[in-house]
gemmi code that builds the backbone of each chain (N, CA, C; Angstrom):
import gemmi

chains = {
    "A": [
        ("UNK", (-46.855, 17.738, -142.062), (-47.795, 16.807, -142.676), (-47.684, 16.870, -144.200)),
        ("UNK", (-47.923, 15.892, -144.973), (-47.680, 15.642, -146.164), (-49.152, 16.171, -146.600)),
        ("UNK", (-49.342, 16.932, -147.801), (-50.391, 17.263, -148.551), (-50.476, 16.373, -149.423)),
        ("UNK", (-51.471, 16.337, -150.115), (-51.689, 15.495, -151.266), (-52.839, 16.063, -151.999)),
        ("UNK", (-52.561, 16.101, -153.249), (-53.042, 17.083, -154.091), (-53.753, 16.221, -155.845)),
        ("UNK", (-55.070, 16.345, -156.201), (-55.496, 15.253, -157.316), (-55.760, 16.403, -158.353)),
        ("UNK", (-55.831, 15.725, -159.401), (-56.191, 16.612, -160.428), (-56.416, 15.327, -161.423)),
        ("UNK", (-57.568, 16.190, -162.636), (-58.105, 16.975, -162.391), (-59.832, 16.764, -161.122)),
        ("UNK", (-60.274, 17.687, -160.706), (-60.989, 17.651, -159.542), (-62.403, 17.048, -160.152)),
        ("UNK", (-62.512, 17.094, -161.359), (-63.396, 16.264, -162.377), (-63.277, 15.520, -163.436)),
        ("UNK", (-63.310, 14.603, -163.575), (-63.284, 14.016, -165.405), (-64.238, 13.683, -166.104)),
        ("UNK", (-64.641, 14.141, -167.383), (-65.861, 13.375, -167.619), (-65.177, 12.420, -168.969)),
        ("UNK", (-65.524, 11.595, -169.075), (-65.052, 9.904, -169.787), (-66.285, 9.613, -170.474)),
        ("UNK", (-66.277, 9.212, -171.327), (-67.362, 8.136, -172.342), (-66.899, 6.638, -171.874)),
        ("UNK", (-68.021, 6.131, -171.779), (-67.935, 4.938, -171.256), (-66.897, 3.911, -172.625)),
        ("UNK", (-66.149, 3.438, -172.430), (-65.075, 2.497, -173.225), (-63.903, 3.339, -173.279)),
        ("UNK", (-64.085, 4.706, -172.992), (-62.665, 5.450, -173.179), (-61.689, 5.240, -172.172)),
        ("UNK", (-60.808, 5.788, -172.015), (-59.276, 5.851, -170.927), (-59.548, 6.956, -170.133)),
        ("UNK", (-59.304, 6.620, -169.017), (-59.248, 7.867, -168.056), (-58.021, 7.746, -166.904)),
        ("UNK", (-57.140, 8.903, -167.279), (-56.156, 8.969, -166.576), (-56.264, 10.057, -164.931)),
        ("UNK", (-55.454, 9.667, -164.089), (-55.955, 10.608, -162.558), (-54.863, 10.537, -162.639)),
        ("UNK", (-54.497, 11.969, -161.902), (-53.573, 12.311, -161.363), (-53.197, 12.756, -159.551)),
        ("UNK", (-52.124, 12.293, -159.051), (-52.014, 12.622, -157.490), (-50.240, 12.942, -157.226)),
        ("UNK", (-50.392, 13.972, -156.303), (-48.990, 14.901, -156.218), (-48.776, 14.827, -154.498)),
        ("UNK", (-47.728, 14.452, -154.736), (-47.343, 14.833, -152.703), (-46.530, 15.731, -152.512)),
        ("UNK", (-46.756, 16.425, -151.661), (-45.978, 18.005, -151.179), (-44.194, 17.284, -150.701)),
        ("UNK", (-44.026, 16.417, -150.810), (-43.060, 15.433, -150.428), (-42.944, 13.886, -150.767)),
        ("UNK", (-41.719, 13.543, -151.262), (-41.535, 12.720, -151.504), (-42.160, 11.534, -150.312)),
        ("UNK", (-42.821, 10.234, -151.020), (-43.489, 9.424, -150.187), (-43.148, 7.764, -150.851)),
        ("UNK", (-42.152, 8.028, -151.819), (-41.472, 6.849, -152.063), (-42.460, 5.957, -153.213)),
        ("UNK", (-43.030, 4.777, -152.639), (-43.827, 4.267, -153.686), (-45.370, 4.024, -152.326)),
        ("UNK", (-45.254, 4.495, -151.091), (-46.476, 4.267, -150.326), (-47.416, 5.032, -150.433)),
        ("UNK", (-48.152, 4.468, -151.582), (-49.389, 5.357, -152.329), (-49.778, 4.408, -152.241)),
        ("UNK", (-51.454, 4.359, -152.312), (-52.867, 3.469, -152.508), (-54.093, 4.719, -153.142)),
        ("UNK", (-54.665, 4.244, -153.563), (-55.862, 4.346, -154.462), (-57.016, 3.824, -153.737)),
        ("UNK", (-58.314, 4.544, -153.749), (-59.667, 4.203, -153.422), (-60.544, 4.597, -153.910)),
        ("UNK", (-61.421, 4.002, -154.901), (-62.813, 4.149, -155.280), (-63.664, 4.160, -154.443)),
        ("UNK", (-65.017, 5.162, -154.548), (-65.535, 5.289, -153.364), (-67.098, 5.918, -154.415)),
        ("UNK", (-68.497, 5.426, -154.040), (-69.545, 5.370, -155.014), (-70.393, 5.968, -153.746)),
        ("UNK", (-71.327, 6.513, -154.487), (-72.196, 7.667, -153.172), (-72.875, 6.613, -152.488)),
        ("UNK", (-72.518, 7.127, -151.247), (-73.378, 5.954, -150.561), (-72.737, 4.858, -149.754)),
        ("UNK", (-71.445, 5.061, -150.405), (-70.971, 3.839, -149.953), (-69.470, 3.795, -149.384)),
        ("UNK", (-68.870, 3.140, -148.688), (-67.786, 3.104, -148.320), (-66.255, 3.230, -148.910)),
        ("UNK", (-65.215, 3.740, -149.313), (-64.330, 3.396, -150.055), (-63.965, 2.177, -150.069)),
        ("UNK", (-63.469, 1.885, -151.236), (-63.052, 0.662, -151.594), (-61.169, 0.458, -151.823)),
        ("UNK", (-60.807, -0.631, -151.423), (-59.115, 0.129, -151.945), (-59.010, -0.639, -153.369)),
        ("UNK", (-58.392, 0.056, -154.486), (-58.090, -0.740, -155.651), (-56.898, -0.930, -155.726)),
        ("UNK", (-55.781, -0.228, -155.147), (-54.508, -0.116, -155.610), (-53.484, 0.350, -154.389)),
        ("UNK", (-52.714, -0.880, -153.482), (-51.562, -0.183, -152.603), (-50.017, -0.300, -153.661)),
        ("UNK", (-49.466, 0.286, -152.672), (-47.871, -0.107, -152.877), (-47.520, 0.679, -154.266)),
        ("UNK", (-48.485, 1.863, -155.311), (-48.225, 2.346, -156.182), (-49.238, 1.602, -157.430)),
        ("UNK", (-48.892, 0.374, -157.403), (-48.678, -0.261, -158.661), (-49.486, -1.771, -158.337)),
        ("UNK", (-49.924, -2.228, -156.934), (-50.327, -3.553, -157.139), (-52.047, -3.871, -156.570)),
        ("UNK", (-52.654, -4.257, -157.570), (-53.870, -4.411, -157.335), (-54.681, -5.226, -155.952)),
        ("UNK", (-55.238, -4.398, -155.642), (-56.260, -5.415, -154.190), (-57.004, -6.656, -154.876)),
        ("UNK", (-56.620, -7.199, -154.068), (-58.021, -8.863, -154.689), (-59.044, -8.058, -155.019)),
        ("UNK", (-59.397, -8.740, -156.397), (-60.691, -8.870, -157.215), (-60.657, -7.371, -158.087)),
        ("UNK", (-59.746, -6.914, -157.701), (-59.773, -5.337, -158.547), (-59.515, -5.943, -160.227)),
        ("UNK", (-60.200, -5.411, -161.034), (-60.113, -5.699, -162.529), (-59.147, -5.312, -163.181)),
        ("UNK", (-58.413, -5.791, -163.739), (-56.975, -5.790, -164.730), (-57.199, -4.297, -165.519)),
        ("UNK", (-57.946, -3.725, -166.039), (-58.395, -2.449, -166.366), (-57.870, -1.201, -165.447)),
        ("UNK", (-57.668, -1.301, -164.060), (-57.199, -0.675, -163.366), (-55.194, -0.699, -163.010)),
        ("UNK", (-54.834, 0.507, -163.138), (-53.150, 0.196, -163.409), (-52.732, 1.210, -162.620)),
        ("UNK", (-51.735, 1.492, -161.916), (-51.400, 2.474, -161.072), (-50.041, 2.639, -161.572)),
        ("UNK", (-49.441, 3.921, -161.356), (-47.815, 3.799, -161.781), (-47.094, 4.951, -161.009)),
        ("UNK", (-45.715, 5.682, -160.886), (-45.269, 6.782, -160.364), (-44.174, 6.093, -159.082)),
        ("UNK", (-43.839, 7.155, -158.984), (-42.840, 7.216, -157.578), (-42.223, 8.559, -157.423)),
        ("UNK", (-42.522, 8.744, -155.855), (-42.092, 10.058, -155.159), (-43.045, 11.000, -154.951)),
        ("UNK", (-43.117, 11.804, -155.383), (-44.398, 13.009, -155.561), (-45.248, 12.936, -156.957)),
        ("UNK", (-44.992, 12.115, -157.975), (-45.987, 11.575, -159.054), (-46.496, 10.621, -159.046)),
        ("UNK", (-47.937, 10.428, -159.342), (-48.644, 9.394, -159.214), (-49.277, 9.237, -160.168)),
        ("UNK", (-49.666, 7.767, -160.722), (-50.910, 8.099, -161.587), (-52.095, 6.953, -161.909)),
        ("UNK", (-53.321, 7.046, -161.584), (-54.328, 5.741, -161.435), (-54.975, 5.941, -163.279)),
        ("UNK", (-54.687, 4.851, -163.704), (-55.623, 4.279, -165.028), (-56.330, 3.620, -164.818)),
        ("UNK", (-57.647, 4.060, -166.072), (-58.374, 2.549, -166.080), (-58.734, 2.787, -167.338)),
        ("UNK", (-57.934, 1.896, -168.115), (-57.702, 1.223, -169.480), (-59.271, 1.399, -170.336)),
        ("UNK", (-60.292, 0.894, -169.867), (-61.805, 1.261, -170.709), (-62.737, 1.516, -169.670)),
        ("UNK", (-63.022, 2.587, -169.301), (-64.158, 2.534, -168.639), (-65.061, 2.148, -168.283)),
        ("UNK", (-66.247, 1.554, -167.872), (-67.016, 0.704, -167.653), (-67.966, 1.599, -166.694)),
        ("UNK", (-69.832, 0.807, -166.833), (-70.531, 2.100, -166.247), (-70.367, 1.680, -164.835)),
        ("UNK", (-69.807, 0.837, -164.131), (-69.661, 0.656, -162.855), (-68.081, 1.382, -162.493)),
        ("UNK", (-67.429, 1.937, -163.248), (-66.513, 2.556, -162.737), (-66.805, 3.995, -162.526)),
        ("UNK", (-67.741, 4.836, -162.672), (-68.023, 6.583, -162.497), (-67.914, 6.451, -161.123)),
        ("UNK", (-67.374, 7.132, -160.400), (-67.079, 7.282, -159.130), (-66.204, 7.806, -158.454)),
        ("UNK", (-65.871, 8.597, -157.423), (-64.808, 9.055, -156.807), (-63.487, 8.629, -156.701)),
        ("UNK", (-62.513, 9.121, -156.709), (-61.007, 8.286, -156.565), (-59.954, 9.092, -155.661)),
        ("UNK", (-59.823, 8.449, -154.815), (-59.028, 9.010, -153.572), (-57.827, 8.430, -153.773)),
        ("UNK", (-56.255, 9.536, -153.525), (-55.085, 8.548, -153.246), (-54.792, 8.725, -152.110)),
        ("UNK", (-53.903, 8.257, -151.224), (-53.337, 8.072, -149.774), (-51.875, 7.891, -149.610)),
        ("UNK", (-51.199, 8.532, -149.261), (-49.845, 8.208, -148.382), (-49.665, 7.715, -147.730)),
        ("UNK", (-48.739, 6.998, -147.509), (-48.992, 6.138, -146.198), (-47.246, 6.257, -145.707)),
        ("UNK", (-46.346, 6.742, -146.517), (-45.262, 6.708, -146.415), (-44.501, 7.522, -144.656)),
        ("UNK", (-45.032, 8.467, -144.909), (-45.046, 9.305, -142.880), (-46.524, 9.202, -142.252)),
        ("UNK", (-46.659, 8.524, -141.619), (-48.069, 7.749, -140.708), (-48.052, 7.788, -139.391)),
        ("UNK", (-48.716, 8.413, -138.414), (-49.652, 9.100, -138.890), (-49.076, 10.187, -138.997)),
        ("UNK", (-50.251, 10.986, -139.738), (-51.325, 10.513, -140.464), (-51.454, 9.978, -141.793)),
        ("UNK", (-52.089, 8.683, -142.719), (-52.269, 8.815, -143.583), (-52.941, 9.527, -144.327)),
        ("UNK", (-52.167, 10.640, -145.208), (-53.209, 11.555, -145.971), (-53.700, 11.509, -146.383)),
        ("UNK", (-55.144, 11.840, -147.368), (-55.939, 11.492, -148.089), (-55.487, 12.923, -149.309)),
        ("UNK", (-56.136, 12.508, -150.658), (-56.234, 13.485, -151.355), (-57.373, 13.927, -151.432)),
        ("UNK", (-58.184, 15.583, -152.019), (-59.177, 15.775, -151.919), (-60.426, 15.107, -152.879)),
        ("UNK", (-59.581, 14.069, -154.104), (-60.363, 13.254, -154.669), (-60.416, 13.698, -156.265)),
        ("UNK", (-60.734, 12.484, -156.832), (-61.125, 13.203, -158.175), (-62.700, 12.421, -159.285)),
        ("UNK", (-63.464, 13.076, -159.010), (-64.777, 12.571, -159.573), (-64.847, 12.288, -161.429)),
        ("UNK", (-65.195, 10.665, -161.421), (-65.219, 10.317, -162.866), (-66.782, 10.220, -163.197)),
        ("UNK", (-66.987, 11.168, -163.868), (-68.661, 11.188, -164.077), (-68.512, 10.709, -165.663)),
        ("UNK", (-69.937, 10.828, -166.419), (-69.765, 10.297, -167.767), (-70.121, 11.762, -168.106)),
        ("UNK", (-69.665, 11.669, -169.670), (-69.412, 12.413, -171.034), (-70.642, 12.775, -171.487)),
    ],
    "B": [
        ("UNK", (-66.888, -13.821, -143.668), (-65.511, -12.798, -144.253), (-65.553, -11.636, -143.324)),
        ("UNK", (-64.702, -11.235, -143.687), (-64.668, -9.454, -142.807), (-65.738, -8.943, -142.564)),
        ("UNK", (-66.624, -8.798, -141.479), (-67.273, -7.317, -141.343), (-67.545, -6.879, -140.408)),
        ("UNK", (-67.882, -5.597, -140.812), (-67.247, -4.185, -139.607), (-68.841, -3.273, -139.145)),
        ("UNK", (-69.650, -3.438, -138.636), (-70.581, -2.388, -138.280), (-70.725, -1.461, -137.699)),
        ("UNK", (-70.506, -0.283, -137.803), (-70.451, 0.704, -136.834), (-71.955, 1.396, -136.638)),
        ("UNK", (-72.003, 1.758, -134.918), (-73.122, 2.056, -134.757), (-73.271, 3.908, -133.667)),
        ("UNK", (-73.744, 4.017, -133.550), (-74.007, 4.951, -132.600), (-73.994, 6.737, -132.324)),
        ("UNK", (-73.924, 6.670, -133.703), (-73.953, 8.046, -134.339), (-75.492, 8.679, -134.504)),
        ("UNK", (-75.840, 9.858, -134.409), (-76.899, 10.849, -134.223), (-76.832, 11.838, -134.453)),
        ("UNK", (-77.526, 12.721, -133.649), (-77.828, 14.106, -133.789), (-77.009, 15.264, -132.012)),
        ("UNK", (-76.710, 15.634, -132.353), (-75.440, 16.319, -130.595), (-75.065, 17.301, -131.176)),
        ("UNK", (-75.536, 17.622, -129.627), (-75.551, 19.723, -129.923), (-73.713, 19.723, -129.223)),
        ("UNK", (-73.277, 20.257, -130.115), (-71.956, 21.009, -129.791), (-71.588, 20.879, -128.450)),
        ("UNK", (-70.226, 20.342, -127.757), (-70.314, 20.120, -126.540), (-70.272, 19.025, -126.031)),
        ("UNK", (-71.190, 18.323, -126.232), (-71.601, 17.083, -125.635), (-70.845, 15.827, -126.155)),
        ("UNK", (-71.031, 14.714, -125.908), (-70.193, 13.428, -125.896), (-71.072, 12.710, -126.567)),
        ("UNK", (-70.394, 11.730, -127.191), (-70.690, 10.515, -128.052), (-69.984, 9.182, -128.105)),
        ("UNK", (-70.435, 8.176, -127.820), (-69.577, 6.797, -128.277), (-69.941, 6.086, -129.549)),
        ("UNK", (-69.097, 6.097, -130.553), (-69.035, 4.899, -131.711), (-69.303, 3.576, -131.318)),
        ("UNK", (-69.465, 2.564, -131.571), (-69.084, 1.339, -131.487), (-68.757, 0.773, -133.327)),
        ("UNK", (-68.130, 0.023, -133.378), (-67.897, -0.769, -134.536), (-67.701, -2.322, -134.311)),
        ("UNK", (-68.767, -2.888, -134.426), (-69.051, -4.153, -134.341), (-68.231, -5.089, -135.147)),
        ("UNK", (-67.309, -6.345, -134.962), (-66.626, -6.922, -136.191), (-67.003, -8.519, -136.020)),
        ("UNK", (-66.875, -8.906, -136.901), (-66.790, -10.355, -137.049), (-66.064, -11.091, -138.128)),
        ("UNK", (-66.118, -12.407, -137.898), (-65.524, -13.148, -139.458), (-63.985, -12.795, -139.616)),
        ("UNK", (-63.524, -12.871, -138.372), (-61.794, -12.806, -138.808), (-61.345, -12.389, -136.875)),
        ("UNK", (-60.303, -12.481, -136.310), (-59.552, -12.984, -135.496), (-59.738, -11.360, -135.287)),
        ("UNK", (-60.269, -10.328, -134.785), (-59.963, -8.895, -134.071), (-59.086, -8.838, -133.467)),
        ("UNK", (-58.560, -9.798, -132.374), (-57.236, -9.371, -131.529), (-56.135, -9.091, -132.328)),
        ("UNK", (-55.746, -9.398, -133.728), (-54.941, -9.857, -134.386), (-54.678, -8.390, -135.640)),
        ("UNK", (-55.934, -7.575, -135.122), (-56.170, -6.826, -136.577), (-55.793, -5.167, -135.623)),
        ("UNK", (-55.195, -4.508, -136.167), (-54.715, -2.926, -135.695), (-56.166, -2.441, -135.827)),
        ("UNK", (-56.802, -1.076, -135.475), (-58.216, -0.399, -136.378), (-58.460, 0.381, -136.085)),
        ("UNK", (-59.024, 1.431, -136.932), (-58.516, 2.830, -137.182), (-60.039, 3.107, -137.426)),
        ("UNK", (-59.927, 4.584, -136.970), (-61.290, 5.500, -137.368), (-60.624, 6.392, -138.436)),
        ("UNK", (-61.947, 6.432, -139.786), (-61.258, 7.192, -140.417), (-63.215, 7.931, -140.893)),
        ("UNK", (-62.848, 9.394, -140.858), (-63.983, 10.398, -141.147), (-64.600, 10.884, -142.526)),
        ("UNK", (-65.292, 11.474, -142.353), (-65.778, 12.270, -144.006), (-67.105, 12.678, -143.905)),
        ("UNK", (-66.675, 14.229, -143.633), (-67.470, 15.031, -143.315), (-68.473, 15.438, -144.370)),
        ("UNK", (-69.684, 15.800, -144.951), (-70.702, 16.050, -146.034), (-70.378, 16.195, -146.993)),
        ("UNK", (-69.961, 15.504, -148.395), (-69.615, 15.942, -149.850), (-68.112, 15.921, -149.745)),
        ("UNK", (-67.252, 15.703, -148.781), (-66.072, 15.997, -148.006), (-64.884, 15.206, -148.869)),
        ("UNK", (-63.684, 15.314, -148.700), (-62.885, 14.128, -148.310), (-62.658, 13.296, -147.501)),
        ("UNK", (-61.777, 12.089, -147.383), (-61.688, 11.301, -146.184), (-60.308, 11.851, -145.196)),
        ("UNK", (-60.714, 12.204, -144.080), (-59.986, 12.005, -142.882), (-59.219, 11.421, -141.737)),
        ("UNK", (-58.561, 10.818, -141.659), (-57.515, 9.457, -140.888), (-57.846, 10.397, -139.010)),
        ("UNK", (-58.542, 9.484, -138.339), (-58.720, 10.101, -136.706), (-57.981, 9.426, -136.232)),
        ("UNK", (-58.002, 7.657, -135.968), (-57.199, 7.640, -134.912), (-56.878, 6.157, -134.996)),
        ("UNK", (-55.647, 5.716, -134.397), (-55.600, 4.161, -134.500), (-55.416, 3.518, -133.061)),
        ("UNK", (-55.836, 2.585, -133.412), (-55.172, 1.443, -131.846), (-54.526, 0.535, -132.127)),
        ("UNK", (-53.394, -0.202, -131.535), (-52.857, -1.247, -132.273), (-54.084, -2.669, -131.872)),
        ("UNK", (-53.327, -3.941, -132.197), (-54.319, -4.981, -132.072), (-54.662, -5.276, -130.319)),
        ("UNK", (-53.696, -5.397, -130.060), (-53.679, -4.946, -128.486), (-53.835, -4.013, -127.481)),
        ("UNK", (-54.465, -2.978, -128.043), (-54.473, -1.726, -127.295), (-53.228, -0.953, -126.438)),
        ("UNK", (-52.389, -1.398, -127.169), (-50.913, -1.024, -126.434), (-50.394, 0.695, -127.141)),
        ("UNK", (-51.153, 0.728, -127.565), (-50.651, 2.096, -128.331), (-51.547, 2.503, -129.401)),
        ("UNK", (-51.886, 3.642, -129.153), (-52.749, 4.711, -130.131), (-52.517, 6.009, -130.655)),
        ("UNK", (-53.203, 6.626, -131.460), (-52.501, 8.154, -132.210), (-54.182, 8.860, -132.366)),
        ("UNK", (-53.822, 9.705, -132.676), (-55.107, 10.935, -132.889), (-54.416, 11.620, -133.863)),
        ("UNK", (-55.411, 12.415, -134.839), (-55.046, 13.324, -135.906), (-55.064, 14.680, -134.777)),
        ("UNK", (-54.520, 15.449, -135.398), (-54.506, 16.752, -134.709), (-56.005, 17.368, -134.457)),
        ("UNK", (-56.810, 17.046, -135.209), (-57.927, 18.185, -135.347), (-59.047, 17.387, -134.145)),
        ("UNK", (-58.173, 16.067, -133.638), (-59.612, 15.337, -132.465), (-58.397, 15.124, -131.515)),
        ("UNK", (-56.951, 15.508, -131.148), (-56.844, 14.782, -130.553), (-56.973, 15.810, -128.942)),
        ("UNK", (-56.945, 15.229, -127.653), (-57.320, 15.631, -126.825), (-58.951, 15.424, -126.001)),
        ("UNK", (-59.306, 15.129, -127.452), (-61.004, 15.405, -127.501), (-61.241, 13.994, -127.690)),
        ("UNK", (-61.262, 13.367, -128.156), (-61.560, 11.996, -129.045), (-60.935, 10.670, -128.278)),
        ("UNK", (-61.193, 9.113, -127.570), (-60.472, 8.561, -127.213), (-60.568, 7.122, -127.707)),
        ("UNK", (-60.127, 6.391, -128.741), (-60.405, 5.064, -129.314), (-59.674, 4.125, -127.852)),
        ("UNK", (-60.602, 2.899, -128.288), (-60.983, 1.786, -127.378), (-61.040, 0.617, -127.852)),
        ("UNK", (-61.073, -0.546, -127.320), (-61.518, -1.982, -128.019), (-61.557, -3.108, -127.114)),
        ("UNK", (-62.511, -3.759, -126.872), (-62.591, -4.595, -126.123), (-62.429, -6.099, -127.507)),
        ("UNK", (-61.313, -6.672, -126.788), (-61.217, -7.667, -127.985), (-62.103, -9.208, -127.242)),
        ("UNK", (-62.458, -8.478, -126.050), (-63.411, -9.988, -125.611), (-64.809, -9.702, -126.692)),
        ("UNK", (-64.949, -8.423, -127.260), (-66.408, -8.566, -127.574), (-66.267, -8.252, -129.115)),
        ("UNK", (-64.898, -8.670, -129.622), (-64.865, -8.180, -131.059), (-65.001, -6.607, -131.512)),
        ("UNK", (-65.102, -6.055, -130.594), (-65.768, -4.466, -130.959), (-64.710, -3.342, -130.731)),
        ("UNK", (-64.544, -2.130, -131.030), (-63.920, -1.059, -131.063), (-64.613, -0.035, -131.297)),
        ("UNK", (-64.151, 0.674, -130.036), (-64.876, 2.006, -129.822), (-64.293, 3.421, -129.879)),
        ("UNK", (-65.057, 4.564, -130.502), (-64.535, 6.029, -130.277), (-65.320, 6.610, -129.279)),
        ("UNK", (-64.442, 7.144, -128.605), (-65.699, 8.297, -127.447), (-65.096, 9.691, -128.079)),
        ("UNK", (-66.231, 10.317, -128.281), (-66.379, 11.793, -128.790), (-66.582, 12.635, -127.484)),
        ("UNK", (-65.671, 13.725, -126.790), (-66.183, 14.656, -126.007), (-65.908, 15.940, -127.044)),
        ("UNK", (-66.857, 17.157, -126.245), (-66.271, 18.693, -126.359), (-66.436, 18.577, -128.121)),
        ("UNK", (-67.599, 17.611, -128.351), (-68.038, 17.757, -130.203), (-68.297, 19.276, -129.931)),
        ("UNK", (-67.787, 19.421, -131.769), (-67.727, 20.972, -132.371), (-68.643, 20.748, -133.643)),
        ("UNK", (-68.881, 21.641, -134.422), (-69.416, 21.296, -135.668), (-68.748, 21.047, -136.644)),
        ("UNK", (-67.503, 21.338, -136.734), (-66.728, 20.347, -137.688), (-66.530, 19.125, -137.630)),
        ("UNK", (-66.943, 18.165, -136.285), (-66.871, 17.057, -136.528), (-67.832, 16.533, -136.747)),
        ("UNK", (-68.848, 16.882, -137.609), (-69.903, 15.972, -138.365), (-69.527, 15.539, -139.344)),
        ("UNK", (-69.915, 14.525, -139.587), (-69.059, 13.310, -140.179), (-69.825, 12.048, -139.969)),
        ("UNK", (-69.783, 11.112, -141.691), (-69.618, 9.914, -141.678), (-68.451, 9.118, -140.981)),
        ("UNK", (-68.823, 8.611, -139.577), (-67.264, 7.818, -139.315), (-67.195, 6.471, -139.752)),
        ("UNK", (-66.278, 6.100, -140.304), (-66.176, 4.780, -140.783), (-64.937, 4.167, -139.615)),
        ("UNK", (-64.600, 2.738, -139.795), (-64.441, 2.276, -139.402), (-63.175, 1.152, -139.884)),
        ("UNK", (-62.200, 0.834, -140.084), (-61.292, 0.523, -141.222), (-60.283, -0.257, -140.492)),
        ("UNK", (-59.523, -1.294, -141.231), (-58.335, -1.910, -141.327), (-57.773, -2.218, -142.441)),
        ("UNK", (-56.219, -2.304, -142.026), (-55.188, -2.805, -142.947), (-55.030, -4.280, -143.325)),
        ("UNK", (-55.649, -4.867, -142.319), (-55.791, -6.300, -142.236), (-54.455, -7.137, -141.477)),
        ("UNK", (-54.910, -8.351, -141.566), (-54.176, -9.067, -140.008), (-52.325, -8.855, -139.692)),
        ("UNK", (-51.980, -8.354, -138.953), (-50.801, -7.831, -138.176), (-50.156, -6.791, -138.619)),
        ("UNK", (-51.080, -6.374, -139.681), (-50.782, -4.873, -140.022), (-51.306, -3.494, -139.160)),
        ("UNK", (-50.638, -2.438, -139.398), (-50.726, -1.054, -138.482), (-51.015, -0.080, -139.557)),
        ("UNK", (-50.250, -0.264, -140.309), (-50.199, 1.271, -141.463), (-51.282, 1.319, -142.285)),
        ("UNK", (-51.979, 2.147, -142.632), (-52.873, 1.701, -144.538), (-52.253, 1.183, -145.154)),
        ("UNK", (-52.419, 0.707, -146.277), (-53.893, 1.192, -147.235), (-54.677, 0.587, -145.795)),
        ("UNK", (-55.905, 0.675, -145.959), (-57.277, 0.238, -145.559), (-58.209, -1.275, -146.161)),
        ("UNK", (-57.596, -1.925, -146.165), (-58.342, -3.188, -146.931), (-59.959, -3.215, -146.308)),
        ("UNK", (-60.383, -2.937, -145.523), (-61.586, -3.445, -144.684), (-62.446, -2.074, -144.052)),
        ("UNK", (-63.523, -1.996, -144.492), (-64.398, -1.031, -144.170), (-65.644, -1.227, -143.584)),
        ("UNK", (-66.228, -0.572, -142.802), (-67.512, -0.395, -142.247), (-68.448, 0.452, -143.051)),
        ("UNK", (-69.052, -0.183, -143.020), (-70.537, 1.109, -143.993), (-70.570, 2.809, -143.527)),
        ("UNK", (-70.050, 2.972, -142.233), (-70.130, 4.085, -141.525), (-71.352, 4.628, -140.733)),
        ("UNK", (-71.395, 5.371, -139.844), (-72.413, 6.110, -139.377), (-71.964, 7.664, -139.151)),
        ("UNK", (-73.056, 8.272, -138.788), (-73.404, 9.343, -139.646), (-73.407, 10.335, -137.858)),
        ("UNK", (-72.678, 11.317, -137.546), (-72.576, 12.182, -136.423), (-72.743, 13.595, -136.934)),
        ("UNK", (-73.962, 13.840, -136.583), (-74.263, 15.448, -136.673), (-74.515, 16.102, -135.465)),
        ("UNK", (-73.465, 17.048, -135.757), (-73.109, 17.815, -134.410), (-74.011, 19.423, -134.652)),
        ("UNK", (-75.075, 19.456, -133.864), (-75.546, 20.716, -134.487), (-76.687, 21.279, -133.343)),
        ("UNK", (-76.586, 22.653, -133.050), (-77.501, 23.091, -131.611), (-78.874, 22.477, -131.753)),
    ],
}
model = gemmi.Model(1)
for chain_id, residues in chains.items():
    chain = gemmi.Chain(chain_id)
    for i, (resn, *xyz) in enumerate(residues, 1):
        res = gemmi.Residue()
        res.name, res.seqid = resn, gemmi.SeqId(i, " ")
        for name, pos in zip(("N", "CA", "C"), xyz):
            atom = gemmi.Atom()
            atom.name, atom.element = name, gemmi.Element(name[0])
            atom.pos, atom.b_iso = gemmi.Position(*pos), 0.0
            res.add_atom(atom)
        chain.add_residue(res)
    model.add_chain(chain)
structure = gemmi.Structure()
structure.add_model(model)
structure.setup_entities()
């Protein structure tokens, strides 16, 4: 099974700043990575498959990039509706798709 | 548009059995693969199990499989998990998820709010 590994396991961001995430696979997984925001309470959301290409309605602020075992989710200015959990996923050896253990964007 | 309700989650003492249901509407179900996916208290998310759109083929994660059996009646739009031989690690928000139409693999485009299985004496 493929691990998947986020860092850092917290960020704290000022709202308008950049916040970069990071996600690592114990194995190469090509470019079948996705991204999910996920707000207490509530269901994940997907922002980002295929590495790099945004889900309908996801905001241009959000940018994904990497291939193989590097990954990496941006979001260009923060915004107070963005503090929230961020999960990445493999999808490249299925099942199972892995999840990572997440990485929480709280404010500054 | 898409949506997914899942229902039938509680309170079950270790042991005992449980059925999910996940209610769908607003889009063609026969047509859509759908997957249980978990997340246990403060947790990460967990991938349990898929069915294709047809019920022709399914998978289990290691940690339910044997135990756990997904279902779907596409006359009633709905898809089901039956829980036997619950442990206390499987308490858990189960959600309810797709890739969307004639897809199998994630990402997950489509979610259920989840319900909530506490397994506890």
């Amino acid at each position: 099974e493929i691990v998947m590994t986020q860092s850092p396991a917290t960020l704290s961001v000022s709202p308008g700043e950049r916040a970069t995430l990071y996600c690592r696979a114990s194995q190469s997984v090509s470019r079948n990575l996705a991204w999910y925001q996920q707000k207490p309470g509530q269901a994940p959301r997907l922002l980002i498959f295929g590495t790099s290409t945004r889900a309908t309605g996801i905001p241009a602020r959000f940018s994904g990039s990497g291939s193989g075992t590097e990954f990496t989710l941006s979001i260009s200015s923060l915004q107070s509706e963005d503090f929230a959990v961020y999960y990445c996923q493999q999808y490249n050896k299925w099942p199972p798709g892995t999840f990572g253990p997440g990485t929480k964007v709280d404010m500054k | 548009q898409v949506k997914l309700v899942e229902s039938g989650g509680r309170v079950v003492q270790p042991g005992r059995s449980l059925r999910l249901s996940c209610e769908t509407s607003g889009f063609r179900f026969s047509s859509y693969a759908m997957h249980w996916v978990r997340q246990a208290p403060d947790k990460g998310l967990e991938w349990v199990s898929v069915i294709w759109n047809d019920g022709s083929n399914k998978y289990y994660g290691d940690s339910v499989k044997g135990r756990f059996t997904i279902s779907r009646d596409n006359s009633k739009n709905t898809l089901y998990l039956q829980m036997d031989s619950l442990r206390g690690e499987d308490t858990a928000v189960y959600y309810c998820a797709t890739p969307g139409p004639g897809l199998i693999v994630p990402p997950f485009y489509y979610w259920g709010h989840g319900t909530l299985v506490t397994v506890s004496p």
